[in-house]
C-alpha positions as CSV (number, residue, x, y, z in Angstrom):
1,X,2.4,-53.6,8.9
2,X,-0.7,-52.5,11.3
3,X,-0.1,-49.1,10.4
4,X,0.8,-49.2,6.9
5,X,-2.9,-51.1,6.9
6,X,-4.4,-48.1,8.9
7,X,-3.1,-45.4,6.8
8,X,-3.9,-47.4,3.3
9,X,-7.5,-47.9,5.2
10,X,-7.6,-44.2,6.2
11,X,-6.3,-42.6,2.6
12,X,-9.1,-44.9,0.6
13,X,-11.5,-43.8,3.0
14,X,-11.0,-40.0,2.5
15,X,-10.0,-40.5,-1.0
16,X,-13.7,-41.8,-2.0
17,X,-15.1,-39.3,-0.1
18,X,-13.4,-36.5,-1.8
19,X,-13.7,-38.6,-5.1
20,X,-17.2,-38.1,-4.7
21,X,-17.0,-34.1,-4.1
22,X,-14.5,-34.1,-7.2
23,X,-17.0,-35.8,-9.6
24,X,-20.0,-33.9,-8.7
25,X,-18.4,-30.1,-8.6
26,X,-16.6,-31.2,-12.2
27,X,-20.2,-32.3,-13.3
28,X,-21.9,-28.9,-12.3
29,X,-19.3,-26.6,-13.6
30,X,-17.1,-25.9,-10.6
31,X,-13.8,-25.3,-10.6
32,X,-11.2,-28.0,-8.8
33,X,-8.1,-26.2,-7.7
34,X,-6.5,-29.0,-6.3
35,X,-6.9,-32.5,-5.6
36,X,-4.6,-33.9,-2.5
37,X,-3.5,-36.7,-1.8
38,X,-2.5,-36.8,2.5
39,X,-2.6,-33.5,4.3
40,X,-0.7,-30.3,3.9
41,X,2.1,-29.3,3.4
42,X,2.5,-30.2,-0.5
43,X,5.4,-32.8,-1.5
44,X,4.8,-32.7,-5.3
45,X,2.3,-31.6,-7.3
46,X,1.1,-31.0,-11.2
47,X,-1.3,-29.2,-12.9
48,X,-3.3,-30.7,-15.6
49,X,-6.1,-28.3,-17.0
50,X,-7.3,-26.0,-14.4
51,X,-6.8,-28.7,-11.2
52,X,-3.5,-29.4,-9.4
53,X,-3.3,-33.0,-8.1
54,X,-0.7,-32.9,-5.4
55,X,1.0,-35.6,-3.0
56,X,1.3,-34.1,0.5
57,X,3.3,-34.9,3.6
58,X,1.0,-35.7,6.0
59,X,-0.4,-39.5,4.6
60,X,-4.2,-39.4,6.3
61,X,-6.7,-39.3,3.5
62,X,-6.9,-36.3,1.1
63,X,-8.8,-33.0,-0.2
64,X,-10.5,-31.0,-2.9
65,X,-10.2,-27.2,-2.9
66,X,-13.0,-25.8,-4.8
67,X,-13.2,-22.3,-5.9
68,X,-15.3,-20.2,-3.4
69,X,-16.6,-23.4,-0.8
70,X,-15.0,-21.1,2.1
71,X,-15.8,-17.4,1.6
72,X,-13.2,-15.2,1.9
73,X,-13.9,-11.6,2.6
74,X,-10.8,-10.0,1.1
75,X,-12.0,-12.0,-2.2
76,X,-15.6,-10.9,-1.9
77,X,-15.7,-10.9,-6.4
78,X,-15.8,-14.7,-5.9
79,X,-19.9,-14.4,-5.4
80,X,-20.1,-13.7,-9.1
81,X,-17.2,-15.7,-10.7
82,X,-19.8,-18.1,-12.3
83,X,-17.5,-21.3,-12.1
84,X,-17.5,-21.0,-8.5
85,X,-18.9,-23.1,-5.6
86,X,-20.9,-20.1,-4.2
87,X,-22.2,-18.9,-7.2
88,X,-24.3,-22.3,-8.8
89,X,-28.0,-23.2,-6.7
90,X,-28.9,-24.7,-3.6
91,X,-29.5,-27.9,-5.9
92,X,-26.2,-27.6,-7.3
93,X,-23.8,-27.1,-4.1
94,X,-26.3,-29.5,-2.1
95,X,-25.5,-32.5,-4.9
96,X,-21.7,-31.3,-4.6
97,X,-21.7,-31.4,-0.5
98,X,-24.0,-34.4,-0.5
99,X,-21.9,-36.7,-3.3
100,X,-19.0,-37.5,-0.8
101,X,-21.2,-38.8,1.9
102,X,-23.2,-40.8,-1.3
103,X,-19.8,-42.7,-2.2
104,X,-18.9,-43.5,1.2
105,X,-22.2,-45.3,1.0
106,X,-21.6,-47.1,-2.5
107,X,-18.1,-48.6,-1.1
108,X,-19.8,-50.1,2.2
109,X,-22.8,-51.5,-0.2
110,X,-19.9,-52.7,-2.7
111,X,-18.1,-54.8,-0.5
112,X,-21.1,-55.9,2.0
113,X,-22.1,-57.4,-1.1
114,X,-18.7,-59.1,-2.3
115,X,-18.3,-59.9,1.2
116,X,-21.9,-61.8,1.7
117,X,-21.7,-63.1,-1.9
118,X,-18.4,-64.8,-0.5
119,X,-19.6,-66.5,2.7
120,X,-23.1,-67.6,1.3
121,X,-24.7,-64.4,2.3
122,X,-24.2,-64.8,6.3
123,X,-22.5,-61.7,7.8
124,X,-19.5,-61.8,10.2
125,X,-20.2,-61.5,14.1
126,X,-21.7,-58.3,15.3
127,X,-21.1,-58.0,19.5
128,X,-24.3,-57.3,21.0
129,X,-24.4,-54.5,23.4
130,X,-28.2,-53.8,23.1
131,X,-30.8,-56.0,22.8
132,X,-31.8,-54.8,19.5
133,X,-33.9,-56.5,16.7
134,X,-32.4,-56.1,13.3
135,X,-35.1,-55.4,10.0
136,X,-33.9,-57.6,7.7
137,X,-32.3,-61.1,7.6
138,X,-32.7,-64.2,9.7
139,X,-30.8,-63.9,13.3
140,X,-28.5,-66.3,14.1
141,X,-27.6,-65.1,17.9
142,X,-24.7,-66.6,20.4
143,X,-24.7,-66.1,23.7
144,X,-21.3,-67.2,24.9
145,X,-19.2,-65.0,24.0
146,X,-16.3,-63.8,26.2
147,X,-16.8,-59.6,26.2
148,X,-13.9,-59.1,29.5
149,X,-12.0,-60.7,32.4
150,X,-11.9,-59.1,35.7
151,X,-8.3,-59.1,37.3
152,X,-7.2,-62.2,39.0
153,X,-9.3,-64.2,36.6
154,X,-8.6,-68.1,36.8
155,X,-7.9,-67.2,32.4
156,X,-5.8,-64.3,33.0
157,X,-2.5,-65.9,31.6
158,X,-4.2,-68.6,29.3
159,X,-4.9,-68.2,25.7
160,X,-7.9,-66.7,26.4
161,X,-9.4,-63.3,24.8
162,X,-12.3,-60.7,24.5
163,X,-14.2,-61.8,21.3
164,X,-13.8,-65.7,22.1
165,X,-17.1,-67.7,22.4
166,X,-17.3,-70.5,24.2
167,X,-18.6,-73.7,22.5
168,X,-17.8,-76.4,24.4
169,X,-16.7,-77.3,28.5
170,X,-15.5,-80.9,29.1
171,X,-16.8,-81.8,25.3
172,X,-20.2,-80.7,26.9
173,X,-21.9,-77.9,23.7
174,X,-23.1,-74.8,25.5
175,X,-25.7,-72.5,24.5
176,X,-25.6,-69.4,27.3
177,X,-25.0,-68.4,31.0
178,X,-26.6,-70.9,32.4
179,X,-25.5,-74.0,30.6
180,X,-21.8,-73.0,31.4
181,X,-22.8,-72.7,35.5
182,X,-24.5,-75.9,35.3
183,X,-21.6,-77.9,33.6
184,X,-19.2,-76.0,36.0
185,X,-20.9,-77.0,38.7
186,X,-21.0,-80.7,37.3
187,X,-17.3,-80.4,37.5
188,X,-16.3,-78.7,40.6
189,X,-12.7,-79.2,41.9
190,X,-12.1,-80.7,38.8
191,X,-10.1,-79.2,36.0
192,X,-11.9,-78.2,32.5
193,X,-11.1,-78.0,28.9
194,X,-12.5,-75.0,27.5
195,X,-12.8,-75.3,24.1
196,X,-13.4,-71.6,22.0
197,X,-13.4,-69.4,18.9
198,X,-13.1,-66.4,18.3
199,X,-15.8,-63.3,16.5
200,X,-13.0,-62.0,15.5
201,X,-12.7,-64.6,12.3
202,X,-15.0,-63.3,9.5
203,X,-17.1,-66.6,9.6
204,X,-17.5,-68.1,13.2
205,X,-18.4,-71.5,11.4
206,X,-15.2,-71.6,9.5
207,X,-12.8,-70.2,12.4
208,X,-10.9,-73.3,13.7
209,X,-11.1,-74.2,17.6
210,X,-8.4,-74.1,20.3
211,X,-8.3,-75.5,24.0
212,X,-7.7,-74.2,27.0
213,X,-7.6,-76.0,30.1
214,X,-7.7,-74.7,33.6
215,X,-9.5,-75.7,37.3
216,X,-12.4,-72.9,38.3
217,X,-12.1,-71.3,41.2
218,X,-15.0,-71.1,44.2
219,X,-16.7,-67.9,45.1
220,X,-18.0,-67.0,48.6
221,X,-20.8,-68.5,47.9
222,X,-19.6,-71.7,47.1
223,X,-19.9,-71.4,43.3
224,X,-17.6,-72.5,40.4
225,X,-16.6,-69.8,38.3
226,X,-13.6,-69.6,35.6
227,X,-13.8,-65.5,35.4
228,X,-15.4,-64.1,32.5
229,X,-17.9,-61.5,31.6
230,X,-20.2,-63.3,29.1
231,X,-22.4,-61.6,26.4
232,X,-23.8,-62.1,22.9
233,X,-23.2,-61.4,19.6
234,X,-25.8,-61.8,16.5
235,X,-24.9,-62.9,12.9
236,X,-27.6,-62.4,9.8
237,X,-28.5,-64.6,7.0
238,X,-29.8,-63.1,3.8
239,X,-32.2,-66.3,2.6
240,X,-34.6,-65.7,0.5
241,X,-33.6,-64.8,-3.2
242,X,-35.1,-60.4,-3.0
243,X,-33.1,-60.2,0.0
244,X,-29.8,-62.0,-1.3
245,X,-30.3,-59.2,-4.4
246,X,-30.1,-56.5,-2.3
247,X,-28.0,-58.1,0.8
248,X,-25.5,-54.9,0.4
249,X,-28.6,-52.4,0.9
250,X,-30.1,-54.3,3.6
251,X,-27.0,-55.3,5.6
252,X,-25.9,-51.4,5.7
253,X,-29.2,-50.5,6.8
254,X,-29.3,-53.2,9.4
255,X,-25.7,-51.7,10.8
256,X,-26.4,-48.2,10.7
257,X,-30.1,-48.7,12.2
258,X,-28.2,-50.6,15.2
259,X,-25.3,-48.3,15.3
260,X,-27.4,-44.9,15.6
261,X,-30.3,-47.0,18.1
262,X,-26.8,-48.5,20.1
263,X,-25.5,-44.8,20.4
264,X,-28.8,-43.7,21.7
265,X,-29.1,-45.8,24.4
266,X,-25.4,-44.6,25.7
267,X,-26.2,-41.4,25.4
268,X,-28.9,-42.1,27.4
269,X,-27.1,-43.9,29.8
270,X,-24.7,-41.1,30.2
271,X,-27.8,-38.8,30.9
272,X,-29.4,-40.9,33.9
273,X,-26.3,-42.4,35.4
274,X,-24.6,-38.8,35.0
275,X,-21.5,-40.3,34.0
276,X,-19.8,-39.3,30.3
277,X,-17.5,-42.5,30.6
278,X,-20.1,-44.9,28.6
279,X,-19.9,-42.0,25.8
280,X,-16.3,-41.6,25.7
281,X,-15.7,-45.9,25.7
282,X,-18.1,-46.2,22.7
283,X,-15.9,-43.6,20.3
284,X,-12.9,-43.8,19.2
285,X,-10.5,-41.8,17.0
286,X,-7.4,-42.6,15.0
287,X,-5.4,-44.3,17.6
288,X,-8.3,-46.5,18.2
289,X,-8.8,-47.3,14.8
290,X,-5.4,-47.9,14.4
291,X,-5.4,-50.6,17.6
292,X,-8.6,-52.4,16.2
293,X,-7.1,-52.9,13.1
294,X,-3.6,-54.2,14.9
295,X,-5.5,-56.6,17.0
296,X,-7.1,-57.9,13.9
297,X,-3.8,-58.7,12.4
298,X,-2.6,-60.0,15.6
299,X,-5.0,-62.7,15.7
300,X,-3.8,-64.6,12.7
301,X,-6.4,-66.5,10.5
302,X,-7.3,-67.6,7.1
303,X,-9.7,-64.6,6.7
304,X,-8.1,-61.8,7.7
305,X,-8.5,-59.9,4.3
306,X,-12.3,-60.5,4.4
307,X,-12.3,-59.1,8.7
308,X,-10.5,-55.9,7.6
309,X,-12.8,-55.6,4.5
310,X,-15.6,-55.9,6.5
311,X,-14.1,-53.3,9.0
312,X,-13.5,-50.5,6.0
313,X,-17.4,-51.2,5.1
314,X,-18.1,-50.4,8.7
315,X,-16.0,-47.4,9.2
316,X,-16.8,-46.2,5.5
317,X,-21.0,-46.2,6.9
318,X,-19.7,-44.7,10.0
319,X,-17.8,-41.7,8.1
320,X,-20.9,-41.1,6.1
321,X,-23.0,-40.7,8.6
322,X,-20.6,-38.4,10.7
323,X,-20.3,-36.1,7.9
324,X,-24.6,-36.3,7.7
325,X,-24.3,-34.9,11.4
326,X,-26.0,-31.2,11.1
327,X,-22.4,-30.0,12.5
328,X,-21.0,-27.0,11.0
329,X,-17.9,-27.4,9.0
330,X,-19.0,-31.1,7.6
331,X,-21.1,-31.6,5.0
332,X,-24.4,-31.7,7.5
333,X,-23.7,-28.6,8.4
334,X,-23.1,-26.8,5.4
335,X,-26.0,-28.7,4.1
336,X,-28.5,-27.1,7.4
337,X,-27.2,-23.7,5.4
338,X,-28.5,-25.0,2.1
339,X,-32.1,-25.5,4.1
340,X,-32.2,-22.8,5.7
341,X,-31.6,-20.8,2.1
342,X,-34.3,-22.6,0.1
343,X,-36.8,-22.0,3.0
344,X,-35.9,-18.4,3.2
345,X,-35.3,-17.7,-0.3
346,X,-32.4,-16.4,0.6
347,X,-28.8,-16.8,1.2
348,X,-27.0,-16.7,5.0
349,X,-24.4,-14.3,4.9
350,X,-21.4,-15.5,3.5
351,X,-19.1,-13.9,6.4
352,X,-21.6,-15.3,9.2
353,X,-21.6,-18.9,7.3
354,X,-17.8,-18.9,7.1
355,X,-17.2,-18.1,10.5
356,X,-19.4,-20.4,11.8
357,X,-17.8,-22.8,9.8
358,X,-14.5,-22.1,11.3
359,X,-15.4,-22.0,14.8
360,X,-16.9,-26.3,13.9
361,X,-13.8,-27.3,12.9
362,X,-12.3,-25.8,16.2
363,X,-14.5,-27.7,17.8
364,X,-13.9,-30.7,15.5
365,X,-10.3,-30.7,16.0
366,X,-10.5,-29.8,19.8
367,X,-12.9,-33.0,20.5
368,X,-10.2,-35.4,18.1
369,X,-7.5,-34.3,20.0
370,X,-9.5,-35.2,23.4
371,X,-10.4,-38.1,22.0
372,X,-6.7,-39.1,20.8
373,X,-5.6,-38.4,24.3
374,X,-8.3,-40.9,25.9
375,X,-7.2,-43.7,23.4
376,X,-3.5,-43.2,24.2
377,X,-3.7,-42.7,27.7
378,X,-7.5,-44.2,29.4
């Protein structure tokens, strides 16, 4: 079932991306040769008009081919065919490139604002890594929550997991760090009741509690402690009636605006520290995709449907802005051509463009493949 899920998640993903390449190169006269569904090679396919819509073997997302995107130089007649991609203006082939990353945005707006309109326009849990103040919306932060568990933890073989927060000890409501070593040390030598929930639930509020019982262990310094790394995680409210109009807008800004400042600062850590292994933890590729959305549906609540569509709004605003990365062979890259045309009135070379082009998506495939490797194996 997980990865049925991750390749439906995947395929609709792509799909509205390429959707939105379709619909603009149709709209400025471009000719479709073929719209895929999966990867190469083709299963089935039919042409109606002048585009073949095939079903392909490989199920992870989908394509357009458009006539003359990739220059070929044994084709060099394609410059002048006047229904093909290298032919129409910067304006033209810019809207084209530009319109997948534009409906990747419209599908994260579209269902942060089904999502919000559902749960009174408070967002789900967002784990705070950074501290990091968010635009728009009222913050609504906890400062409990359970982010790791070193090994030998006093919790190590109770029902206990990254994500829970921790609401209450002995009945007792704590708030942060230090109200759960002050009723641990109320308690010492005695056993607790824990009682938690979990981030993972799209509404904290709603998700139902559990209890966990166990007695802390004593550290060298004579301590209590029950072995967990703590740290916080933020919720926003959209209150007033502007911002509950354009809750989808804001929310996606709020997300990307933390995402891109959150990536910063690892970057940045890598730099100083001299250490790449902050970097490589913060991405992830299929396989990690693929056990997020697994854990999701391991954890079994009411909710679920609304935690996975909040997770394809998330990683819809994370594909757009990958492909808005100035990285040749996505559309970033091909758009840095289109600049660099308009400001010289003139066009790159076609041949230098293309190989260019080719030598990104080495890369491209070379880092995924590295990346694939550290989720299977690190």
């Amino acid at each position: 079932m997980a990865f049925l899920i991750f390749i439906v998640i995947l395929s609709v993903l792509v799909l509205i991306h390429e959707l939105g390449h379709f619909i603009a190169a149709k709209s400025n006269g471009i000719r479709v040769e073929e719209f895929g569904l999966g990867l190469p090679p083709r299963v089935l396919g039919k042409k109606f008009g002048e585009t073949i819509y095939s079903l392909n073997l490989l199920p992870f997302g989908g394509f357009v081919k458009l006539t003359g995107e990739d220059f070929d130089e044994e084709h060099p007649e394609v410059e002048k065919d006047p229904r093909s991609f290298i032919s129409k203006t910067p304006v033209q082939r810019a809207v084209v490139l530009a319109a997948g990353v534009f409906m990747n945005f419209v599908l994260a707006i579209g269902l942060f604002y089904v999502l919000l309109g559902i749960n009174n326009f408070k967002t789900s849990q967002i784990p705070l890594f950074f501290d990091y103040n968010f635009k728009f919306g009222t913050e609504h932060i906890i400062s409990t929550l359970i982010t790791g568990m070193p090994e030998n933890s006093p919790v190590e073989n109770l029902d206990v997991n990254y994500g829970d927060v921790i609401t209450r000890i002995e009945g007792k409501e704590v708030a942060d760090v230090e109200e759960i070593k002050d009723v641990l040390r109320q308690n010492k030598g005695k056993e607790i009741t824990l009682t938690l929930r979990n981030i993972r639930n799209y509404s904290l509020d709603d998700a139902e509690t559990r209890q966990v019982s166990l007695t802390p262990k004593i550290d060298n310094k004579g301590e209590p402690y029950i072995g967990v790394y703590i740290g916080k995680s933020i919720s926003l409210s959209y209150d007033k009636p502007v911002q509950k109009m354009f809750s989808g807008f804001l929310h996606s800004y709020n997300v990307m605006a933390y995402s891109i400042s959150s990536l910063g600062k690892i970057i940045k850590t890598s730099f100083i520290t001299k250490d790449m292994a902050p970097v490589s933890q913060s991405i992830a590729g299929p396989v990690g995709i693929y056990q997020v959305i697994k854990g999701v549906l391991s954890y079994k609540d009411a909710n679920i449907i609304l935690t996975l569509a909040d997770f394809v709004a998330l990683m819809s605003l994370s594909l757009a802005f990958i492909n808005l990365l100035p990285i040749p062979a996505v559309d970033g890259g091909r758009l840095i051509f289109i600049l660099i045309e308009i400001i010289r009135k003139k066009k790159v070379s076609p041949v230098l463009e293309a190989k260019i082009h080719r030598i990104g998506m080495a890369f491209l495939l070379g880092f995924l493949i590295l990346i694939t490797i550290k989720d299977i194996f690190i």
